[in-house]
C-alpha positions in Angstrom: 100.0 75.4 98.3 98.2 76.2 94.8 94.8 76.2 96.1 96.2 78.8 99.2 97.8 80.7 96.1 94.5 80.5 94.4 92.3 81.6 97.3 94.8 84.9 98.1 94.0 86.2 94.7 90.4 85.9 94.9 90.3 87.7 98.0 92.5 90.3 96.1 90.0 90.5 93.2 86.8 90.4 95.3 85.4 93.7 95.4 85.6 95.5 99.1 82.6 96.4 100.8 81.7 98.6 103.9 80.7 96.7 107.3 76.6 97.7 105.7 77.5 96.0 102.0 77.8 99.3 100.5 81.0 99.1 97.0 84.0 100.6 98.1 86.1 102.6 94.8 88.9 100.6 93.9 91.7 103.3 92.1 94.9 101.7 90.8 97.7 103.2 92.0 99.2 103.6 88.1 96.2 105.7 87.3 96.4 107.9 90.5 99.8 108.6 89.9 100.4 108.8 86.7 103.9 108.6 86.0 104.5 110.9 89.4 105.9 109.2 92.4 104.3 112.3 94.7 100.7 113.6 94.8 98.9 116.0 96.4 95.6 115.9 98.2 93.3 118.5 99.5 91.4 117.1 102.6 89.1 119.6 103.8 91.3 122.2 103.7 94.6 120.5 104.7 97.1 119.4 102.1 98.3 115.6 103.1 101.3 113.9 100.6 100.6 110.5 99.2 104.2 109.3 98.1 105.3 106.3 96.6 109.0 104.9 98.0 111.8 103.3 96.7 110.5 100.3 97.6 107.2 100.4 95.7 105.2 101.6 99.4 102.7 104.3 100.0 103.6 106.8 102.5 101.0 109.8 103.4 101.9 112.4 105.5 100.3 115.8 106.7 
């Protein structure tokens, strides 16, 4: 069970790349929200809401 523990966390740690190898930003959620549990971002134009539940999820909405 340690060694599937072990390998989860790796994967979790591993730095995400796009299907051509190219780094995909990592942000941590703490740093995005900053003591908020509601942001705002502007998508071309449109304003979409990035909340952060009860239960510790993401929600974002149009």
């Amino acid at each position: 069970m340690s060694q599937l523990n072990d390998q989860s966390t790796e994967r979790r740690n591993k730095p995400s790349t796009t299907a051509n190898g190219t780094p995909i930003a990592r942000i941590k959620s703490t740093d995005l929200f900053r003591q908020m549990r509601e942001l705002e971002i502007d998508h071309g134009g449109r304003i979409y809401k990035l909340r952060l539940t009860q239960l510790n999820k993401l929600i974002l909405t149009a």
